[in-house]
C-alpha positions in Angstrom: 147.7 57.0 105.4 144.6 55.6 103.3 146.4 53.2 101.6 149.2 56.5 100.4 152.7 56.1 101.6 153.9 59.3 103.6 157.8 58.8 103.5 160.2 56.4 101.5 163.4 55.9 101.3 164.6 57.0 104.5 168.0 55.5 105.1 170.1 57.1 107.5 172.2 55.8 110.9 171.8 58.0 113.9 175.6 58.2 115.6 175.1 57.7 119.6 175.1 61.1 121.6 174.0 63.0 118.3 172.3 66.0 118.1 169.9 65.6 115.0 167.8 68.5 113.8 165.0 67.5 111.2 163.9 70.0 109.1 161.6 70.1 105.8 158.7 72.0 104.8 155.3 71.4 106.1 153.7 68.0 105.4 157.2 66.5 104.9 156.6 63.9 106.8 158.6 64.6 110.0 155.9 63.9 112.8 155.0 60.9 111.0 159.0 59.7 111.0 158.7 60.4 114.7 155.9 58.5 115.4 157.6 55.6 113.0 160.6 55.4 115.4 158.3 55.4 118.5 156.2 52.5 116.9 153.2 54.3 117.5 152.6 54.1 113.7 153.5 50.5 111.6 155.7 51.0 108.6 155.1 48.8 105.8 158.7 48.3 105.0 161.8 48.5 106.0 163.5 48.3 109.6 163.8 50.5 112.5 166.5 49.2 114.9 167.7 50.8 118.3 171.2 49.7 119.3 171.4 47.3 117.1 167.8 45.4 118.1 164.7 45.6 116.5 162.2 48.4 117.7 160.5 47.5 120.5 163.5 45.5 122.4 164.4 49.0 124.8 161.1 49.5 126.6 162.0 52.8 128.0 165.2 53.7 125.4 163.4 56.3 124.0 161.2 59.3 125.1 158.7 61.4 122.2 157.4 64.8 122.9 154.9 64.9 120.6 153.6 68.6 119.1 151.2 70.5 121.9 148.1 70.7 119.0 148.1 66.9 119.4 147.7 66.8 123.3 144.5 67.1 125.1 144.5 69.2 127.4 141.4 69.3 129.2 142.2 66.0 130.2 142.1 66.4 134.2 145.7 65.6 135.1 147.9 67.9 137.1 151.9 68.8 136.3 152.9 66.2 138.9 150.5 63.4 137.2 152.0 64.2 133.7 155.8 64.3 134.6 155.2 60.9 136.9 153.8 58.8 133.9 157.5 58.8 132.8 157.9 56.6 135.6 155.2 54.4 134.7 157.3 51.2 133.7 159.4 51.1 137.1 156.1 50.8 139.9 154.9 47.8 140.9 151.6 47.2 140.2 148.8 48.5 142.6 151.8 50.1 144.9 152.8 53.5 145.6 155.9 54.9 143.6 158.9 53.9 145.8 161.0 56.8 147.3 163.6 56.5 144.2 161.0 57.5 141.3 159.3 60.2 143.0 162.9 61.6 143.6 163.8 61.7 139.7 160.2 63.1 139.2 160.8 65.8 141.1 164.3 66.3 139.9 162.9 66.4 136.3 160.7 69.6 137.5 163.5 71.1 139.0 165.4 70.5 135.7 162.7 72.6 134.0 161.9 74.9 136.4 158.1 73.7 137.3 158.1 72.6 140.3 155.7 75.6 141.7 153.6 74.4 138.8 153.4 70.3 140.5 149.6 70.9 141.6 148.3 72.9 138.8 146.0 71.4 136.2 147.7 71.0 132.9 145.0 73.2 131.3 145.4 76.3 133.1 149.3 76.4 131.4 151.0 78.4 129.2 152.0 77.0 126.0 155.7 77.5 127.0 154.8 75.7 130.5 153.1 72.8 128.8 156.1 72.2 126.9 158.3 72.4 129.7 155.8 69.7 131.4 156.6 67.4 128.8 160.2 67.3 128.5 159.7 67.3 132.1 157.9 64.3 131.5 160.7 62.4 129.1 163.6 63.1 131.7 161.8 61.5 134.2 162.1 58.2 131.9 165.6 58.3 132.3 165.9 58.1 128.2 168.5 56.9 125.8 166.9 58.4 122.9 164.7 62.1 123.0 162.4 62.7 119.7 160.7 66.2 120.4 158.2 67.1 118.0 158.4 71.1 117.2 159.1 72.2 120.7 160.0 75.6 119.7 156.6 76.7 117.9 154.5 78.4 119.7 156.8 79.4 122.9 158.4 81.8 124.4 162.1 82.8 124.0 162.8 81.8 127.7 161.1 78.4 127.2 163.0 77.5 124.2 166.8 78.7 125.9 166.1 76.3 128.5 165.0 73.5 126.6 168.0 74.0 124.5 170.2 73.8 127.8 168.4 70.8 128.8 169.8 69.9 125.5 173.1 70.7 126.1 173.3 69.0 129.2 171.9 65.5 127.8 174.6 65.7 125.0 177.1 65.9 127.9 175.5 62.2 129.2 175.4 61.0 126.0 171.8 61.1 125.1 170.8 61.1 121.9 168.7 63.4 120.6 166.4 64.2 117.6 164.3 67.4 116.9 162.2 68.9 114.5 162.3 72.6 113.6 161.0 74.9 110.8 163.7 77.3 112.4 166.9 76.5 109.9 169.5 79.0 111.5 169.0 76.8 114.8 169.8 73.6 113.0 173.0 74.7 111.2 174.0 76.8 114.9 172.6 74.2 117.5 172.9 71.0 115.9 175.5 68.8 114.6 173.8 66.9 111.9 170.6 67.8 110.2 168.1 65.4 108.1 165.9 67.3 105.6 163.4 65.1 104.0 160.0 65.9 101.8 157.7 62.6 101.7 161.8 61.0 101.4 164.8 61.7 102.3 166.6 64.7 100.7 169.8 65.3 102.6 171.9 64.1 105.9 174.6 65.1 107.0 176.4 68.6 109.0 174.8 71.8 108.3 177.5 73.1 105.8 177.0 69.8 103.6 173.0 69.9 103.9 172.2 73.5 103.5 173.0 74.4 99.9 171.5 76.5 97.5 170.2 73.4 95.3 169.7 71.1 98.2 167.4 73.7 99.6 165.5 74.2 96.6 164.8 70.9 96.3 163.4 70.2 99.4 161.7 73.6 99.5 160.2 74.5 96.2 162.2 77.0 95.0 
């Protein structure tokens, strides 16, 4: 950003059906690596390949939940508007969504519990709803991939037990999935591999390996 590099020397291969927790400290550079593998931000070196292609190749391979703070939500949409835009890519132009995508939108609320919530503007939520909207949101696309930005800040303790049983139940379909967290008991309990990283990366590997005294200190401060 402003001609400054935010992360180098990130070289790690994320295994299929993984669960990846990425940790670090704030302003580590974890919502920027997100936003990398999305392409919604270039990098200026380096490659980012998905199955093998370059990023890019899998229109609809991967799903981001980006952080709530970075989410309008005054915007006038309602539940049902939000968790249909994961659908997006599969209706024909200028037509109504065929019978098929409005069935796997409303089986994505169902997944998360909101479908009394379909008519309700996005604004009049809970934080722990909104989230639950937007995962809502990336099942609908059907995803190879999940990135979710720091879906446990800021919710409740009901909110983040489902989401991790949505979790559990995309590892059993082989989705892969990445997520950030300040909360390091969850990575080592929840996760099988965790990727720390400060401006680069630090560690990668299972919990035991990654969370040692002096690899924590170095990522940490102290």
């Amino acid at each position: 950003y402003n001609g400054r590099p935010v992360l180098t020397g990130i070289t790690c291969q994320i295994p299929h059906g993984a669960r990846v927790a990425v940790v670090g400290p704030n302003g580590a550079g974890k919502s920027t690596l997100f936003k990398a593998l999305v392409g919604l931000i270039p990098i200026q070196s380096g490659r980012i390949t998905v199955h093998g292609l370059p990023l890019g190749q899998h229109l609809d391979c991967v799903a981001y939940v980006p952080q709530r703070e970075e989410v309008d939500w005054r915007f006038p949409l309602t539940v049902l508007d939000v968790v249909s835009m994961g659908r997006f890519r599969h209706w024909p132009r200028f037509r109504p969504p065929s019978r098929e995508n409005r069935d796997i939108v409303w089986h994505s609320l169902e997944q998360m519990g909101i479908t009394d919530l379909a008519k309700r503007s996005i604004g009049e939520l809970s934080g722990g709803q909104q989230q639950r909207v937007f995962l809502a949101r990336a099942l609908a696309q059907s995803p190879h991939i999940l990135l979710m930005d720091e879906p446990f800040t800021g919710v409740d303790a009901t909110t983040q037990e489902s989401t991790m049983e949505v979790l559990e139940r995309l590892r059993e379909q082989e989705v892969t999935v990445m997520v950030s967290t300040h909360d390091l008991n969850m990575a080592a309990q929840r996760f099988e591999l965790t990727l720390l990283i400060n401006k680069h990366l630090i560690a990668y590997g299972p919990a035991s390996e990654v969370f040692k005294p002096s690899i924590i200190g170095e990522a940490f401060g102290g």
